[in-house]
C-alpha positions as CSV (number, residue, x, y, z in Angstrom):
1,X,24.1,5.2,24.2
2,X,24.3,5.7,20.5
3,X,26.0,8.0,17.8
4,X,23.6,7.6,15.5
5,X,22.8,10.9,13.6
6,X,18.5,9.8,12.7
7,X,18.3,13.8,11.3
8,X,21.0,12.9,8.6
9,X,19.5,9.7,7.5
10,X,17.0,10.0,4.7
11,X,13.3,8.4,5.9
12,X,14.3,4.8,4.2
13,X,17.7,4.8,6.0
14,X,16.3,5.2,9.0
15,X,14.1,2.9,8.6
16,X,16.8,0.4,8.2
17,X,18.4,1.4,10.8
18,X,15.3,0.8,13.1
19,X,15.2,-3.0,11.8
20,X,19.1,-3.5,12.4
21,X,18.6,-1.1,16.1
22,X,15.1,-2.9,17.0
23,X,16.6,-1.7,21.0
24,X,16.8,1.8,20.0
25,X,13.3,3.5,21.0
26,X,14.4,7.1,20.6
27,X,15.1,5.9,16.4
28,X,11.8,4.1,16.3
29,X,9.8,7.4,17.9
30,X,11.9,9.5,14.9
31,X,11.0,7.6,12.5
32,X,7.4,7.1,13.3
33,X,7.4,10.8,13.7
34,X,9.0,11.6,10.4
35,X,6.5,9.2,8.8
36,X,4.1,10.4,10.2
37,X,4.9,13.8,9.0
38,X,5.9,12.7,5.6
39,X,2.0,11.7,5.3
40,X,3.7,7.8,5.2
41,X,1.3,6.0,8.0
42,X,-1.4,4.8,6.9
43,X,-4.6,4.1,8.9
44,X,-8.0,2.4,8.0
45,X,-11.2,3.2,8.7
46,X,-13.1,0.0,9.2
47,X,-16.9,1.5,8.9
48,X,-15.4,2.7,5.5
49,X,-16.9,-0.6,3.0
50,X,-14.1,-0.3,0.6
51,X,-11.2,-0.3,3.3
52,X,-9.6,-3.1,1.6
53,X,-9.1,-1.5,-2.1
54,X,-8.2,2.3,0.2
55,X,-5.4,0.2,1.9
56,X,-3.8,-1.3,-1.1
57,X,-4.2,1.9,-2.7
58,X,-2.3,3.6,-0.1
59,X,0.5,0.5,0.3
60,X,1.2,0.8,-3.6
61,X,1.6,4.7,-3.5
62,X,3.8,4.4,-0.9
63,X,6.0,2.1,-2.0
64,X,6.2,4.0,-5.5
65,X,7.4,7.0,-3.3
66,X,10.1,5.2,-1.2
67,X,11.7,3.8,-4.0
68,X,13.0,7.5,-5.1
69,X,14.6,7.8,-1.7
């Protein structure tokens, strides 16, 4: 059972968490929700021709975002 409190965590701590707590499912559903939610997943669309330059697109915004957490 854990103690852990994933609604005080900000979305980056939590995703440490996850990493350190790979056996904890019920952290890795929160956080995919609250990524999710946070418009953080990305997804491609493979009939989409320029898929590759979307993705990186998406990756680079995303990592300019998580570094003000």
């Amino acid at each position: 059972m854990t103690t852990a409190n994933y609604d005080a965590m900000s979305l980056n701590e939590l995703r440490r968490y996850v990493l350190t707590h790979r056996e904890d499912i019920i952290a890795f559903q929160v956080y995919v929700d609250r990524s999710q939610a946070a418009g953080r997943m990305i997804s491609i669309d493979m009939s989409d021709t320029q898929w590759e330059e979307n993705l990186t697109d998406k990756i680079q915004r995303i990592s300019v975002e998580g570094e003000s957490d």
